[in-house]
MARRO-205822 format. One record per atom (N, C-alpha, C): atom name; z, y negated, x negated. Coordinates in steps of 0.001 Angstrom, whole numbers. Example, Ala and Ser with C-alpha at 12.3 -4.5 7.8 and 13.67 -1.06 7.14 Angstrom:
+--------+---------+---------+---------+
| tortor |       Z |       Y |       X |
+--------+---------+---------+---------+
|      N |    7800 |    5690 |  -13190 |
|     CA |    7800 |    4500 |  -12300 |
|      C |    7800 |    3300 |  -13200 |
|      N |    7080 |    2250 |  -12850 |
|     CA |    7140 |    1060 |  -13670 |
|      C |    7870 |     -30 |  -12900 |
+--------+---------+---------+---------+
***
This chain:
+--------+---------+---------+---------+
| tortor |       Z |       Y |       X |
+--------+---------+---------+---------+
|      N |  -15933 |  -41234 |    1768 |
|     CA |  -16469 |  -40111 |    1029 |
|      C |  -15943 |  -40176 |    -404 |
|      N |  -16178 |  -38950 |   -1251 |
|     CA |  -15164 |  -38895 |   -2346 |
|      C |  -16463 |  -38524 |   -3001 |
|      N |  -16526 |  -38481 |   -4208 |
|     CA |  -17139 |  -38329 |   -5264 |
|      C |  -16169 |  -37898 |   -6542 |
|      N |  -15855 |  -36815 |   -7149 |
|     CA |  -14822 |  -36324 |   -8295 |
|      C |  -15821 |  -35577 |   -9346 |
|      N |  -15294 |  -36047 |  -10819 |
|     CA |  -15774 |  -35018 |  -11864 |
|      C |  -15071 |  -35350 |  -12951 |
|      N |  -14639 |  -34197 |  -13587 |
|     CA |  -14016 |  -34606 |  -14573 |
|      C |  -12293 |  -35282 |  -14489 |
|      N |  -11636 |  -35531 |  -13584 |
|     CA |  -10632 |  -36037 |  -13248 |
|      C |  -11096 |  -37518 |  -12969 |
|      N |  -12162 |  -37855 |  -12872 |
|     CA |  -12639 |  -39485 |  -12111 |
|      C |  -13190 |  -39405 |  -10658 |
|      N |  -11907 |  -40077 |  -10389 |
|     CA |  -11808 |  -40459 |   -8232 |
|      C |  -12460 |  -41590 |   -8501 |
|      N |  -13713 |  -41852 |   -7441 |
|     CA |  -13973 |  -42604 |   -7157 |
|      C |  -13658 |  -42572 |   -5589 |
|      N |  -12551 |  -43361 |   -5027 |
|     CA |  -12377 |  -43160 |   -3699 |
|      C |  -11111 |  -44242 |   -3634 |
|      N |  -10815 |  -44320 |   -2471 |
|     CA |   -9378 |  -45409 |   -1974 |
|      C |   -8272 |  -44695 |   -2655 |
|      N |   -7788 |  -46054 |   -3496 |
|     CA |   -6732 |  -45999 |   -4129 |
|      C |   -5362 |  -44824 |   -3611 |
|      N |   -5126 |  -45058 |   -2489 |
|     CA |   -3982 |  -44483 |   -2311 |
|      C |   -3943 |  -43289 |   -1791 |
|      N |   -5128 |  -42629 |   -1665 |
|     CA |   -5565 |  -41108 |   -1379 |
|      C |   -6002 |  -40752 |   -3392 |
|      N |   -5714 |  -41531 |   -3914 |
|     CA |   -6965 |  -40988 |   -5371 |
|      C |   -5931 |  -40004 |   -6136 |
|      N |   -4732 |  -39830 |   -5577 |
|     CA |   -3908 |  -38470 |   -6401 |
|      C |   -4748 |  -37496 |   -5851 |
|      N |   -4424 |  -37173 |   -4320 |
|     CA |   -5265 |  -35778 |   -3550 |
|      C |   -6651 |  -35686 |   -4055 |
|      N |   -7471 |  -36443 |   -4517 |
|     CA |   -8643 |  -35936 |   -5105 |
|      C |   -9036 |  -36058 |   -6236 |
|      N |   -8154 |  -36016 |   -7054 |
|     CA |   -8298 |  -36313 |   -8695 |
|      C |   -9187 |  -34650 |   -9050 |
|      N |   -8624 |  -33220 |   -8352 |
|     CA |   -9853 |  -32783 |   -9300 |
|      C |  -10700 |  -31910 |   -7985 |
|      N |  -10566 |  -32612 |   -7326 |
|     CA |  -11736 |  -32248 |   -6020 |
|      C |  -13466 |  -32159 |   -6177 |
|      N |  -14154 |  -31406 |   -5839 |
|     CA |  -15394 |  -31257 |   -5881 |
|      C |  -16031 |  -30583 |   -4786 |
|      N |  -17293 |  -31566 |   -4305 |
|     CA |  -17697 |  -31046 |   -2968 |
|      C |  -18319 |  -29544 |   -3464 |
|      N |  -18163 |  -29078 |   -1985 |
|     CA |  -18459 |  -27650 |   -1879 |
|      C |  -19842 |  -27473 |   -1244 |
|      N |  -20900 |  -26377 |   -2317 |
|     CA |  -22105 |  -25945 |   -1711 |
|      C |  -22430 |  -25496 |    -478 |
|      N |  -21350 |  -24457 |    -414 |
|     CA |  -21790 |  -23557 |     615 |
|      C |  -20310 |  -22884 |    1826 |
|      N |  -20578 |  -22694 |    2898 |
|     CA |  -19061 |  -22302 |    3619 |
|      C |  -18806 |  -21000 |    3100 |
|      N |  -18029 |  -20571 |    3534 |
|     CA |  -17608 |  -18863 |    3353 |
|      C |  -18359 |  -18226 |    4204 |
|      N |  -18746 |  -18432 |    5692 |
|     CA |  -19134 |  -17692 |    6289 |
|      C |  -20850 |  -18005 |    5824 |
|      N |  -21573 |  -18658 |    5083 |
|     CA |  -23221 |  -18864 |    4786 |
|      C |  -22823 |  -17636 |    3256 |
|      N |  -21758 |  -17812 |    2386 |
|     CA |  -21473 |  -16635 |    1506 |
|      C |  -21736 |  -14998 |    1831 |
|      N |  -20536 |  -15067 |    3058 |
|     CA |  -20618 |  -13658 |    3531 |
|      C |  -22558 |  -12899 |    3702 |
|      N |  -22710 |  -13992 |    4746 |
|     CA |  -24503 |  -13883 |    5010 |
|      C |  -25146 |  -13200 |    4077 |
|      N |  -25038 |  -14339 |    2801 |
|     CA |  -25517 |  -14100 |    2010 |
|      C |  -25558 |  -12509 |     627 |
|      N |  -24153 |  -11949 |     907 |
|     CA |  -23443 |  -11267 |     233 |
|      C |  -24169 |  -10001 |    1008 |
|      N |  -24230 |  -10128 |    2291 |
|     CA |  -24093 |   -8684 |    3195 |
|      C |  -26251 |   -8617 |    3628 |
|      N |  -26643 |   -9685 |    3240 |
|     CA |  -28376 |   -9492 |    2996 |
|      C |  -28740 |   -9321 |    2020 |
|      N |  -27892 |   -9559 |     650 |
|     CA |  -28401 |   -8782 |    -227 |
|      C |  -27502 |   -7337 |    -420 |
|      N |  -26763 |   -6730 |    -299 |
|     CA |  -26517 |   -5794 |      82 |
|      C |  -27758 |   -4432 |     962 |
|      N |  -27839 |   -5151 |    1870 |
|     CA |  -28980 |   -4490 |    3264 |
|      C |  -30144 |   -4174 |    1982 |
|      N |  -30480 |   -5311 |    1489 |
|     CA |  -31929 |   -5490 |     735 |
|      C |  -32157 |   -4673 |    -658 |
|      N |  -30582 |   -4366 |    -858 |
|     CA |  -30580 |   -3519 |   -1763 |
|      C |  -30551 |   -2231 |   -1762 |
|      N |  -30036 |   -1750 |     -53 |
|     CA |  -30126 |    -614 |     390 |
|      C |  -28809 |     121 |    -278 |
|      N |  -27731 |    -857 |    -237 |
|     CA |  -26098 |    -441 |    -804 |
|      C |  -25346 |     124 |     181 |
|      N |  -24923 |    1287 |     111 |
|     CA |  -23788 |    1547 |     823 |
|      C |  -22515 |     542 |    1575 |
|      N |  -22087 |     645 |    2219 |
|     CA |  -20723 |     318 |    2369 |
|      C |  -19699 |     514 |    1537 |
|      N |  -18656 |    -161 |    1325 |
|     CA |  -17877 |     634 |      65 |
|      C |  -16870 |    1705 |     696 |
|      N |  -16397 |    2730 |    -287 |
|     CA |  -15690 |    3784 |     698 |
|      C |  -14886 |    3391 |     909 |
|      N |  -13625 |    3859 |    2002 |
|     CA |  -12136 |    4431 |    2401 |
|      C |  -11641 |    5218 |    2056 |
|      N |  -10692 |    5660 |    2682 |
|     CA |   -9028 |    6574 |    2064 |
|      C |  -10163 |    7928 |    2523 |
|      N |  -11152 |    7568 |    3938 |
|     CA |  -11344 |    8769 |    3824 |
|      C |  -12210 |    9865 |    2489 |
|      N |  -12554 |    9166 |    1281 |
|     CA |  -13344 |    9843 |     532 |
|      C |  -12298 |   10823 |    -939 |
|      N |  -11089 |    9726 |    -559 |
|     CA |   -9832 |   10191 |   -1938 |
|      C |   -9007 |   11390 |   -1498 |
|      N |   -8796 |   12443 |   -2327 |
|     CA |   -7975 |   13212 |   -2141 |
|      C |   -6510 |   12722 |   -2275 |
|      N |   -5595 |   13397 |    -990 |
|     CA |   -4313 |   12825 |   -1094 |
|      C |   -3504 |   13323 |   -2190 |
|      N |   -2628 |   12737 |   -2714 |
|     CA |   -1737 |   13558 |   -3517 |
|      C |    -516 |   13073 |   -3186 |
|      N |     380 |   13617 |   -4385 |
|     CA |    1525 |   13000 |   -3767 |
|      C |    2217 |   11568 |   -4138 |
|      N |    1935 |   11126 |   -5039 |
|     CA |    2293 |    9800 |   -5303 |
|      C |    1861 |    8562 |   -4335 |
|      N |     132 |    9216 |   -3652 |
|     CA |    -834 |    7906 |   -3192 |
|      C |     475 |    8354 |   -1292 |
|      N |     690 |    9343 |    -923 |
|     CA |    1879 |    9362 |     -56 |
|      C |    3123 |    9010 |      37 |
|      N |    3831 |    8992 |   -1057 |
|     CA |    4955 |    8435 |   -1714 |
|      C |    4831 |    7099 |   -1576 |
|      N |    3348 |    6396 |   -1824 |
|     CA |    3893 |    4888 |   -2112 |
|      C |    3398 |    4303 |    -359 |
|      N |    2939 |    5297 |    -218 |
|     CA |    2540 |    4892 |    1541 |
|      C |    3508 |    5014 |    2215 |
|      N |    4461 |    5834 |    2065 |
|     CA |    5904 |    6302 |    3256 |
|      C |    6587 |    5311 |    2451 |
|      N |    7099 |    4839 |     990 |
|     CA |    7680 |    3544 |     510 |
|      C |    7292 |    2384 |    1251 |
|      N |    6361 |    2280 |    1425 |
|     CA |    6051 |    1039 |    2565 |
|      C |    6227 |     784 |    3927 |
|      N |    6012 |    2136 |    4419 |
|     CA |    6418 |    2506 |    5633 |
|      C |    8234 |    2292 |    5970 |
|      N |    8680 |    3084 |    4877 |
|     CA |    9953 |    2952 |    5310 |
|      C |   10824 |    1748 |    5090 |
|      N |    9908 |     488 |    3890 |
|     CA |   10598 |    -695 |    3987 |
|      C |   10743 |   -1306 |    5391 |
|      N |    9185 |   -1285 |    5858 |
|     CA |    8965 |   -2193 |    7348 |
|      C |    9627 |   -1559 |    7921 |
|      N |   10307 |    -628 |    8386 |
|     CA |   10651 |    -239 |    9039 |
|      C |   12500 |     -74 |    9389 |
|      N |   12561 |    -296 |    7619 |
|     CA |   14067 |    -485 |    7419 |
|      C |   14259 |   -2089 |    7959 |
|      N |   13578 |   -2827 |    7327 |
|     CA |   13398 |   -4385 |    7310 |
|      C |   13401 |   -4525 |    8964 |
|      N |   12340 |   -3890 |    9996 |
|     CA |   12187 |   -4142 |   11320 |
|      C |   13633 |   -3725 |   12179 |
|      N |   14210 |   -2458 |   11709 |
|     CA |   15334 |   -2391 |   12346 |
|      C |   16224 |   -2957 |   12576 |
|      N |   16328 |   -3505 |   10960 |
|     CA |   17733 |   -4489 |   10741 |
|      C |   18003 |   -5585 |   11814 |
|      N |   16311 |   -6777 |   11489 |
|     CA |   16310 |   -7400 |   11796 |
|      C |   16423 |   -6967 |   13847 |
|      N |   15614 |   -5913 |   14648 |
|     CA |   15543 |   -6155 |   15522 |
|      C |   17259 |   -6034 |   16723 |
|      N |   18200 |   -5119 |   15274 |
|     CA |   19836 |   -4950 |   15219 |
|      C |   20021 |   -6028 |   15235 |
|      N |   20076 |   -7584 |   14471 |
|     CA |   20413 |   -8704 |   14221 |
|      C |   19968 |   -9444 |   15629 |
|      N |   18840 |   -9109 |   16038 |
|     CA |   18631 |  -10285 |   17046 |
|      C |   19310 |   -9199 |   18213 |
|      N |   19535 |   -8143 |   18809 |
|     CA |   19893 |   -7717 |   19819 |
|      C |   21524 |   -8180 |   19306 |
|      N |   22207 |   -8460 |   18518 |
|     CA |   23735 |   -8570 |   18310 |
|      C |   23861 |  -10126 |   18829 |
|      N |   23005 |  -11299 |   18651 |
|     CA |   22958 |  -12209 |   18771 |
|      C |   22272 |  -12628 |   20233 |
|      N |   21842 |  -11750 |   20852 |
|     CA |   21058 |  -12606 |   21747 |
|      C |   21794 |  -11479 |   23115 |
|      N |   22091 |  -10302 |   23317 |
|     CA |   22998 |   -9588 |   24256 |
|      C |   23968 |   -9916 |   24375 |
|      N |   24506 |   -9913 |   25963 |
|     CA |   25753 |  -10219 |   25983 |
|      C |   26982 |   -9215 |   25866 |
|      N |   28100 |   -9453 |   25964 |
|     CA |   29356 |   -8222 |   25294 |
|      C |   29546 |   -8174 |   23947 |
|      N |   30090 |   -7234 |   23570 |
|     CA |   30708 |   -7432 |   22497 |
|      C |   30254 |   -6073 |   21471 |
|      N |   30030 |   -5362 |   20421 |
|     CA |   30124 |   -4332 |   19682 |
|      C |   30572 |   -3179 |   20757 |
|      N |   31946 |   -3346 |   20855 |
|     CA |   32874 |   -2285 |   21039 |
|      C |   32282 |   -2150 |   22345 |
|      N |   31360 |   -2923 |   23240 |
|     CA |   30830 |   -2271 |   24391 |
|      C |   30086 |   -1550 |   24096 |
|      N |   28982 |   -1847 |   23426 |
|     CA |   28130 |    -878 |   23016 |
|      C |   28234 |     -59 |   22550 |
|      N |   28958 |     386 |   21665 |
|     CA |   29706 |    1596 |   20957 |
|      C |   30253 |    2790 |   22117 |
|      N |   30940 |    2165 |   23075 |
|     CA |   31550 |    2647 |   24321 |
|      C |   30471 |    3429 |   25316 |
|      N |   29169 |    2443 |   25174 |
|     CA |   28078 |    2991 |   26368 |
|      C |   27306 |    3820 |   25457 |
|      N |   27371 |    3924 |   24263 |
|     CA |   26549 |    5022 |   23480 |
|      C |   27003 |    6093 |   23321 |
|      N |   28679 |    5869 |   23849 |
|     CA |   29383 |    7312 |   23665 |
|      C |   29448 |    7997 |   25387 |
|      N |   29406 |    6685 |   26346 |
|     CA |   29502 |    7302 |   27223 |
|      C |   28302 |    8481 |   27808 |
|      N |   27256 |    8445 |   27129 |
|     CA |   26052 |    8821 |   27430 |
|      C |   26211 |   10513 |   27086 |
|      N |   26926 |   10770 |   26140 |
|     CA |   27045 |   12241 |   25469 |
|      C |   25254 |   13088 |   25655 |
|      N |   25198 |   12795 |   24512 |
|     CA |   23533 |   13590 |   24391 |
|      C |   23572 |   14618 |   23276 |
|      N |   24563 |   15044 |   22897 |
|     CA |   25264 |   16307 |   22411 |
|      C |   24649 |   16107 |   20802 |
|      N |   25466 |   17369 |   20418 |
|     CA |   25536 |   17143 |   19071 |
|      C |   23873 |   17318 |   18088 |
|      N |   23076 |   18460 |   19123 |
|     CA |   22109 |   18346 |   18129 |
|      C |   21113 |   17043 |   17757 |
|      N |   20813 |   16013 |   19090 |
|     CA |   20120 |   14900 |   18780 |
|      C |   21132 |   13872 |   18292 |
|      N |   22305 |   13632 |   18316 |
|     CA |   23060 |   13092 |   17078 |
|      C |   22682 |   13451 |   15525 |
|      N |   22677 |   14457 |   15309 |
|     CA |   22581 |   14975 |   14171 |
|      C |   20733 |   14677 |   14009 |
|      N |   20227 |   15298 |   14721 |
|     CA |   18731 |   13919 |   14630 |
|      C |   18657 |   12900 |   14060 |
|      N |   19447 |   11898 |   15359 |
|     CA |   19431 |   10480 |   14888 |
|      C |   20065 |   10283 |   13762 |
|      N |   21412 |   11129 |   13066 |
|     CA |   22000 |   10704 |   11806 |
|      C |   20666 |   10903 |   10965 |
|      N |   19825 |   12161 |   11089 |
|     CA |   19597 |   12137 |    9494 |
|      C |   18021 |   11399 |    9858 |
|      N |   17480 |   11044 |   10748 |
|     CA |   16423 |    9865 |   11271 |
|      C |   16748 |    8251 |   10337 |
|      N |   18161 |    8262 |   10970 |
|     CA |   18654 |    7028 |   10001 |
|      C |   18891 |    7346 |    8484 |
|      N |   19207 |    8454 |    8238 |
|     CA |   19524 |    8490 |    6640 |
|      C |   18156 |    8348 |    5952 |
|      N |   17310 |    9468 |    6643 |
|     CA |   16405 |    9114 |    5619 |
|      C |   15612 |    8452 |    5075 |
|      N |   15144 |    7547 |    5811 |
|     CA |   14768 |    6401 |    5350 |
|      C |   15191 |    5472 |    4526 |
|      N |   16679 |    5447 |    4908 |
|     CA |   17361 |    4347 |    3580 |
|      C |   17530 |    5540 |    2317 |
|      N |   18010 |    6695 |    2264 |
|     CA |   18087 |    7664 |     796 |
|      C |   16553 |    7485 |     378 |
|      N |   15545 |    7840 |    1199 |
|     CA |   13987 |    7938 |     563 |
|      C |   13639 |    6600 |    -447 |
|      N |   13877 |    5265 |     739 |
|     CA |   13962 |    4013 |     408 |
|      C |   14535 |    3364 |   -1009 |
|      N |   15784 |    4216 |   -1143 |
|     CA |   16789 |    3709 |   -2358 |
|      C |   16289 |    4233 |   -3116 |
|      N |   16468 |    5935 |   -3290 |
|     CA |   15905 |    6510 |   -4491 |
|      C |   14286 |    6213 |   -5139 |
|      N |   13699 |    5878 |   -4320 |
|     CA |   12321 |    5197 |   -4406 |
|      C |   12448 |    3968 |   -5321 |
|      N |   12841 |    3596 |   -4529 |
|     CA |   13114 |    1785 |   -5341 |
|      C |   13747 |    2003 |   -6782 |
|      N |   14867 |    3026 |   -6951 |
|     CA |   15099 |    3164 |   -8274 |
|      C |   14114 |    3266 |   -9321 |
|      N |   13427 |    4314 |   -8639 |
|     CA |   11694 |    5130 |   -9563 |
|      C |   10981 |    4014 |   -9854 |
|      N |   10866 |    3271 |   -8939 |
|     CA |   10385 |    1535 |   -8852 |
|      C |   10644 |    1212 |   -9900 |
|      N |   11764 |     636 |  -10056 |
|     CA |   12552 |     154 |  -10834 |
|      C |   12459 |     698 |  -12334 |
|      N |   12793 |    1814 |  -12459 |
|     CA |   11831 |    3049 |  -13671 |
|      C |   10639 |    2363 |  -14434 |
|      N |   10027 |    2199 |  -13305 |
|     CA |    8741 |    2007 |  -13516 |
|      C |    8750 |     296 |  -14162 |
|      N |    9231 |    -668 |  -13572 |
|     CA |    9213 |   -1874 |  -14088 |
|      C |    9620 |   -2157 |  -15241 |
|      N |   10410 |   -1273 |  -16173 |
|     CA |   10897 |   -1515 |  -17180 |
|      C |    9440 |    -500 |  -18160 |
|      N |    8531 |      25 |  -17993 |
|     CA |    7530 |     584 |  -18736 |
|      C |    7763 |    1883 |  -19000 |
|      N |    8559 |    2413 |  -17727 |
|     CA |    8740 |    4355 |  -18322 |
|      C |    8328 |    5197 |  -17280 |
|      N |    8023 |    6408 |  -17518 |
|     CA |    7267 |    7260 |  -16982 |
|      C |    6317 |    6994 |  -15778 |
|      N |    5014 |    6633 |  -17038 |
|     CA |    4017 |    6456 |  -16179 |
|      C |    2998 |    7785 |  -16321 |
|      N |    3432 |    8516 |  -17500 |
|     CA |    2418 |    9631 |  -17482 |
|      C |    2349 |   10268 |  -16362 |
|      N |     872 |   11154 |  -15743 |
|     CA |     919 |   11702 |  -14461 |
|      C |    1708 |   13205 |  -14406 |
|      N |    2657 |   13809 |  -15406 |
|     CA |    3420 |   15219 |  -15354 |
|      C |    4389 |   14108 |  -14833 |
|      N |    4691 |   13075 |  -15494 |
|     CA |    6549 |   12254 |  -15153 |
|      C |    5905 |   11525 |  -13629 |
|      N |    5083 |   11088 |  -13565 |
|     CA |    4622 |   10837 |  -11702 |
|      C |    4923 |   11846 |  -10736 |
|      N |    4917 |   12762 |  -11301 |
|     CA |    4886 |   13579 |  -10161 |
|      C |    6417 |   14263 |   -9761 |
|      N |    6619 |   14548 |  -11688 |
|     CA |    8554 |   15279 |  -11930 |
|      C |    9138 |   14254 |  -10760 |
|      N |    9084 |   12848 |  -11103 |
|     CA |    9644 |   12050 |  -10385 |
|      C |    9908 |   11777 |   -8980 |
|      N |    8381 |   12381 |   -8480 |
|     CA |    7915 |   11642 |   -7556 |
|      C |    8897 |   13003 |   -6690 |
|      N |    8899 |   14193 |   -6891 |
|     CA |    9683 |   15492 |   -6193 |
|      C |   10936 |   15320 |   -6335 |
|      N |   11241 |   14533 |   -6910 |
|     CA |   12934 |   14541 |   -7353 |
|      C |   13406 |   13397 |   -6272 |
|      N |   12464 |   12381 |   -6233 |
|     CA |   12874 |   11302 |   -5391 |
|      C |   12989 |   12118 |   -3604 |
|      N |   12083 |   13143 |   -3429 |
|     CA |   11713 |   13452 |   -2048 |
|      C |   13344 |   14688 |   -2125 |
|      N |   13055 |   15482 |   -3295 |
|     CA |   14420 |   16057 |   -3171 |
|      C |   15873 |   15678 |   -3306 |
|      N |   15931 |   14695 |   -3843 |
|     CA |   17479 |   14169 |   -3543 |
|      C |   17403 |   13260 |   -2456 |
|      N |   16438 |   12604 |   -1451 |
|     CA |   16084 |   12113 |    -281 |
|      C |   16451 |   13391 |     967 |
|      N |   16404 |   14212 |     817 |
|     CA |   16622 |   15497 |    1988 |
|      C |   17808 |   15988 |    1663 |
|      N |   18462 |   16233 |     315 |
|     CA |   19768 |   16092 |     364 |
|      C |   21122 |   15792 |     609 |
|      N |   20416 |   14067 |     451 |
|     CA |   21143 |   13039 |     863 |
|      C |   21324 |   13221 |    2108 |
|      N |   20152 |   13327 |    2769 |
|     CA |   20233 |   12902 |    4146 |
|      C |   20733 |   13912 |    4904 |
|      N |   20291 |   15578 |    4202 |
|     CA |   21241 |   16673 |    5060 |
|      C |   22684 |   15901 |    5144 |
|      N |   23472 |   15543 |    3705 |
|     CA |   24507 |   15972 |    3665 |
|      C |   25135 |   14796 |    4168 |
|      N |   24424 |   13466 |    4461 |
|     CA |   25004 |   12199 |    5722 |
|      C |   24869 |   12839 |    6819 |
|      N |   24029 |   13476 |    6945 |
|     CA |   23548 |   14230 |    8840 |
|      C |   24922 |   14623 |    9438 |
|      N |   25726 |   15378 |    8168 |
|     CA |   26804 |   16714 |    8397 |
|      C |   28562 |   15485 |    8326 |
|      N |   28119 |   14402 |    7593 |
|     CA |   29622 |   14114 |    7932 |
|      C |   29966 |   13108 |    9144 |
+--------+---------+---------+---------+
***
């Protein structure tokens, strides 16, 4: 058993680094919670709210589809990386059986701008990001100028990858 206060171990020498500023604990987390959620009841407190009580706008969407479209950029890559590594053949087969399939030009043009937009939304986002980390336009007129400019040169982009 350990006994600590103050930076004084009283305990076996060669454990006495790991408990130099250790101090036994009152109570578990789960006798906390108990405790947290009966006085709550006793106080006759609400629950605290959700998304469902906030009006959406467009920034609190912006930074939700920014997240969305990282995992999702991030999940592709990676699930591209392990199908290149773990299938057998080569690229140029696959390339070959994706063409052999011919699913015509309009769901090509789908899938191009499916793939664009996420990485144009993604980039131009991250720039605004980036905007933002250096301490500029945080007022809510430049949140928003911004926040339309990022979605409009994002559909741009991505028309005009769709088309070449």
């Amino acid at each position: 058993m350990t006994f600590a206060r103050q930076g004084v171990c009283l305990s076996r020498p060669k454990y006495s680094i790991l408990y130099r500023h250790a101090a036994p604990m009152g109570t578990t987390a789960k006798e906390e919670m108990n405790k947290f959620w009966a006085k709550n009841t006793k106080l006759n407190r609400p629950m605290s709210p959700h998304l469902t009580i906030y009006k959406w706008s467009i920034p609190m969407m912006m930074s939700i589809t920014h997240r969305g479209t990282g995992v999702g950029l991030s999940g592709a890559i990676s699930a591209f990386a392990l199908a290149a590594l773990v299938l057998p053949g080569s690229y140029p087969h696959y390339l070959d059986l994706i063409h052999s399939l011919y699913v015509g030009p309009f769901l090509i043009g789908l899938a191009k701008f499916g793939i664009s937009f996420p990485v144009s939304y993604h980039t131009f986002n991250g720039i605004r990001h980036l905007w933002w980390d250096i301490g500029k336009g945080f007022r809510i007129p430049e949140v928003y100028r911004t926040g339309y400019t990022v979605i409009g040169l994002s559909i741009i982009t991505s028309v005009a990858l769709t088309f070449l």
